[in-house]
C-alpha positions in Angstrom: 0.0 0.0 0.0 1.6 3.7 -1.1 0.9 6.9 0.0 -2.3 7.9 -2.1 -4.0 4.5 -2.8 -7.1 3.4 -2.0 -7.3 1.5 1.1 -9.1 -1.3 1.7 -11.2 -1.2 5.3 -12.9 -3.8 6.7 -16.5 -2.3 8.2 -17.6 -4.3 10.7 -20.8 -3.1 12.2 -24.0 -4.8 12.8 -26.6 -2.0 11.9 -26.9 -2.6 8.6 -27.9 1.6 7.8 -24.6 2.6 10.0 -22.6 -0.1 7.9 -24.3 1.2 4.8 -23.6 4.9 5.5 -19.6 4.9 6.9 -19.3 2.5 3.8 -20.9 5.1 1.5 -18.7 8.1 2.8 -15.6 5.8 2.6 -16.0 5.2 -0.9 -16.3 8.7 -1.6 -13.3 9.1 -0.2 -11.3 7.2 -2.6 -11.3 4.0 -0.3 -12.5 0.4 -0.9 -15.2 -1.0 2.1 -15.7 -4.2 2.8 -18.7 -5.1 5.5 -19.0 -7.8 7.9 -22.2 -8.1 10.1 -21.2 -10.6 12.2 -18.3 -11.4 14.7 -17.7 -14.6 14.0 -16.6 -14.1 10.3 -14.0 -10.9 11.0 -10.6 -12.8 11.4 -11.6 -15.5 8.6 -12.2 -12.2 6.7 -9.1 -10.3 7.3 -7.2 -13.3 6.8 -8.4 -13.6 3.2 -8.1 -10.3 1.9 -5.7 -8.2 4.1 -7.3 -5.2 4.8 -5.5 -2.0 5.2 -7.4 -0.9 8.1 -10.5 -2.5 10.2 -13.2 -0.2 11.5 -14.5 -2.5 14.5 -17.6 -2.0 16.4 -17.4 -3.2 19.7 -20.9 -4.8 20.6 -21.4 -7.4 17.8 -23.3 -10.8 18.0 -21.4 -13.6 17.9 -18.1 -12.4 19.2 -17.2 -9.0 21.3 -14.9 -6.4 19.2 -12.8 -7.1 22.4 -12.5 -10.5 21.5 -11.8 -10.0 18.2 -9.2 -7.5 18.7 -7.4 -9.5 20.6 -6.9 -12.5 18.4 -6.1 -10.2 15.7 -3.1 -8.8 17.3 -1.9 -12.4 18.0 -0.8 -12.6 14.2 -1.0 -8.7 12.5 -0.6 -5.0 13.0 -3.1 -4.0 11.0 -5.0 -0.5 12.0 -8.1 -0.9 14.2 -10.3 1.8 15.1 -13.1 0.6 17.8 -16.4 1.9 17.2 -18.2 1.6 20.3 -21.2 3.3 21.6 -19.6 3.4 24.9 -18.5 6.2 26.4 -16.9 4.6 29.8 -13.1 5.7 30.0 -12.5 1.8 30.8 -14.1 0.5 27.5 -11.5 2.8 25.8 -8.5 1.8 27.9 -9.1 -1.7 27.4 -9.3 -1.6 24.0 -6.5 0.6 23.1 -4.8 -2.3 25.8 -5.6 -5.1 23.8 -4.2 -3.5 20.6 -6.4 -1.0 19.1 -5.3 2.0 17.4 -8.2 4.5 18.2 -11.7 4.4 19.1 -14.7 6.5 18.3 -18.1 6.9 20.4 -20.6 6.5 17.9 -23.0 8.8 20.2 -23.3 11.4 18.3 -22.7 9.6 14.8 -20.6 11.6 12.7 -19.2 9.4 9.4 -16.9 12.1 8.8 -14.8 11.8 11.6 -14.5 8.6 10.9 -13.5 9.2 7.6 -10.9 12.1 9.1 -9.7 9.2 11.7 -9.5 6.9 9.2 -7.2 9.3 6.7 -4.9 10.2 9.7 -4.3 6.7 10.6 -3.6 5.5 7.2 -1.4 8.5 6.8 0.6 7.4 10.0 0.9 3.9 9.1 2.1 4.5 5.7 4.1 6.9 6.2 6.1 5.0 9.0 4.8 1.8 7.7 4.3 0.8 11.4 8.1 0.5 12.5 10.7 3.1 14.4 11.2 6.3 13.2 14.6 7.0 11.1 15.4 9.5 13.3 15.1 7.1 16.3 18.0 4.9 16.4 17.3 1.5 18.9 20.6 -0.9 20.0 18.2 -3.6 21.9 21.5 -5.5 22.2 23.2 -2.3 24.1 20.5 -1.1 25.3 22.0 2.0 23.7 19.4 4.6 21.8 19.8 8.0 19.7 18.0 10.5 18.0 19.1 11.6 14.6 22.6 10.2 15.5 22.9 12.1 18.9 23.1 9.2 22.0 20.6 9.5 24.2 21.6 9.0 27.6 18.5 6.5 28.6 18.0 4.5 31.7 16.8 1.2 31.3 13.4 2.2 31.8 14.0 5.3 29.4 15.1 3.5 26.8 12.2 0.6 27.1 9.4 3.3 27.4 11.2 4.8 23.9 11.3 1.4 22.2 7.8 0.8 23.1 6.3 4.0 22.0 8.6 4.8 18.9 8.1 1.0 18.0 4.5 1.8 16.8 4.3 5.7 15.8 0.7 6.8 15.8 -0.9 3.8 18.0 -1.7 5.4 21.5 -0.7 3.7 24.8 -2.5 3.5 28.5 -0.4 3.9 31.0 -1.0 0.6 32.7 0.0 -0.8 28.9 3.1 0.9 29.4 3.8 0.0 33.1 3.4 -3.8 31.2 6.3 -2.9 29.0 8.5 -1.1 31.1 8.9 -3.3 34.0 10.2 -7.2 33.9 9.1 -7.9 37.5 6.0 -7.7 38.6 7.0 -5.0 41.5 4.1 -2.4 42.2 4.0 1.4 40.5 1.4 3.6 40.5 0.3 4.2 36.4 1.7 8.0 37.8 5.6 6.7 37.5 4.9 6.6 33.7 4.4 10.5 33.8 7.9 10.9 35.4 9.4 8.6 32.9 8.2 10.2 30.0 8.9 13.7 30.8 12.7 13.1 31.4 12.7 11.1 28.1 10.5 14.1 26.3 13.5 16.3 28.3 16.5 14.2 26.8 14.4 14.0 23.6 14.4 17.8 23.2 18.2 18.2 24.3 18.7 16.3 21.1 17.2 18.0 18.6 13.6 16.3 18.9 10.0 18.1 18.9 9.0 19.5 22.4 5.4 17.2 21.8 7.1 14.6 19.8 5.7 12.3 22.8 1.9 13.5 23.0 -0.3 12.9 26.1 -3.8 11.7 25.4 -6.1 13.2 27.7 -7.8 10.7 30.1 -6.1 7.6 28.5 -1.9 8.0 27.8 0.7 8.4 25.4 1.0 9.0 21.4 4.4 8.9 19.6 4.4 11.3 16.9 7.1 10.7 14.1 
């Protein structure tokens, strides 16, 4: 997939109008839909034609867009965006846990954010086609890291909490997903530590040459890294 090309999404959304419509307005847009009703038939789906990008819904019968999600990320990186009628700040945090990209509350239904999301992610993915930055530079074997050939001098914890969120530019992280990844034991943190980390890494960051919001903080839920 290039920068330009029509994507193919996968729609899957059980209200057959709401389906319908976000399909409608992606197609306008230049993309190519693809709608699956039911739960049970998303991963069979995906398999077979490789989507570019899966609009989810989260309440669908057969199988939750939790479930779904989560088996997906098992084998693939693909974009999902949860579509969920939910506005509790848990349903989000789980979802963006178990993989997800973004979500969207579908209360009030607006299909052109979802087309806006939809261009932003693509542009993101394609654009860093889902790996580490060039300017980020990652020794996993040293445990050594730099930014646009400056070394970054990381602690341990730094330097995973950079690996983590550079690794997927784009995709944003809770902190407890992050407290996951940047600890090997199972000692106990409040989610709070991860502030602390990533404002002496957005510190460092900047003493290299980086963006001052290269690292973003999503309100109510975590982290975004921007490339």
């Amino acid at each position: 997939m290039t920068a330009g090309s029509p994507a193919r999404i996968l729609i899957v959304e059980d209200e057959p109008k709401m389906a319908a419509l976000v399909s409608d307005y992606l197609r306008a847009a230049g993309h190519e839909p693809h709608c699956v009703a039911d739960g049970q038939g998303v991963v069979a789906a995906y398999r077979e034609h490789r989507h570019d990008l899966i609009l989810l819904d989260l309440m669908l019968p057969g199988r939750s867009g939790l479930d779904i999600c989560r088996e997906l990320r098992t084998f693939s990186d693909v974009p999902i965006v949860m579509l969920t009628a939910r506005v509790e700040e848990a349903d989000r945090l789980l979802g963006l846990d178990l993989g997800a990209d973004d979500y969207i509350c579908k209360t009030p239904f607006s299909p052109r954010e979802i087309v806006a999301r939809v261009k932003a992610i693509l542009r993101r993915s394609r654009t860093a086609d889902r790996a580490v930055p060039p300017a980020v530079e990652i020794d996993e074997d040293g445990l050594r890291a730099a930014y646009q050939g400056t070394p970054l001098d990381l602690t341990p914890i730094e330097f995973r909490l950079l690996k983590t969120l550079a690794g997927t530019p784009g995709r944003v992280f809770s902190r407890d997903a992050l407290l996951d990844k940047l600890h090997a034991d199972q000692r106990v943190v409040t989610d709070r530590a991860v502030d602390s980390h990533v404002k002496n890494l957005r510190r460092k960051l900047e003493a290299a040459g980086a963006d001052a919001d290269c690292i973003r903080s999503i309100y109510g839920v975590g982290y975004r890294f921007d490339a």
